[in-house]
N, C-alpha and C positions, 0 to 999 in steps of 0.2 A: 426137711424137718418133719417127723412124724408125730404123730400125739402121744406117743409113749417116749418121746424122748425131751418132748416138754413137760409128762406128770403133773404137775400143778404151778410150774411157775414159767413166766418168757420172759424174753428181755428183747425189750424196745426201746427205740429211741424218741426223744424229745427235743421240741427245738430251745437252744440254749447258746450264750454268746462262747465264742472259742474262745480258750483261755491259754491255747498254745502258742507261741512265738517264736518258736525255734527252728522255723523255716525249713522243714527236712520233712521227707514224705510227703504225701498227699494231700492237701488242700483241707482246711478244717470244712466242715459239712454243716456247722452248726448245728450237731445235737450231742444230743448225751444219754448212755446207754442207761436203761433205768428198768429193775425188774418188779415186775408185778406178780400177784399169785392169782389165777382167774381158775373155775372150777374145771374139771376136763370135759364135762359137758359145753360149758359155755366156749369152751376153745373148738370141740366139734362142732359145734352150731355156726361159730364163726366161719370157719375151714369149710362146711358143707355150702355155705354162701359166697366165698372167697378163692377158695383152695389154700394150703397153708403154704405158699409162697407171699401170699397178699396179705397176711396175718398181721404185722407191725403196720403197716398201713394201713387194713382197715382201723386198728385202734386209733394211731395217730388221728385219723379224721373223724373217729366217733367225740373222742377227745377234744377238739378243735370245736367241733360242733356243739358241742355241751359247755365248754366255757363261755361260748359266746352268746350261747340262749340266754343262760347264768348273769354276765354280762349285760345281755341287754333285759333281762327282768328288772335289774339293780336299779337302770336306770327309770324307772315307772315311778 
């Protein structure tokens, strides 16, 4: 995937319960495809730290990480 073929939006996934039961294809993965608009700066900056194969994964784990700061702030 290159960065002019993302523009301004990507689509990533998040973890979420399966909601399929139709037992046909592949194994549910527990996520769910969700787009975001991030700037094409911010998506080159990502990619120049990651490479853009690593791209929905670095999010997912920035993500992860920020809830659970989030999270444990709450609890103070």
């Amino acid at each position: 995937m290159q960065i002019n073929d993302v523009i301004n939006a990507i689509l990533f996934e998040i973890e979420r319960d399966a909601d399929s039961d139709d037992g046909m294809g592949r194994p549910p993965l527990g996520m769910k495809a969700t787009t975001i608009r991030l700037s094409v700066d911010t998506i080159r900056r990502i990619e120049a730290q990651v490479g853009n194969r690593q791209l929905a994964k670095f999010i997912r784990e920035a993500v992860e990480r920020e809830l659970r700061r989030r999270e444990e702030e709450q609890k103070l």
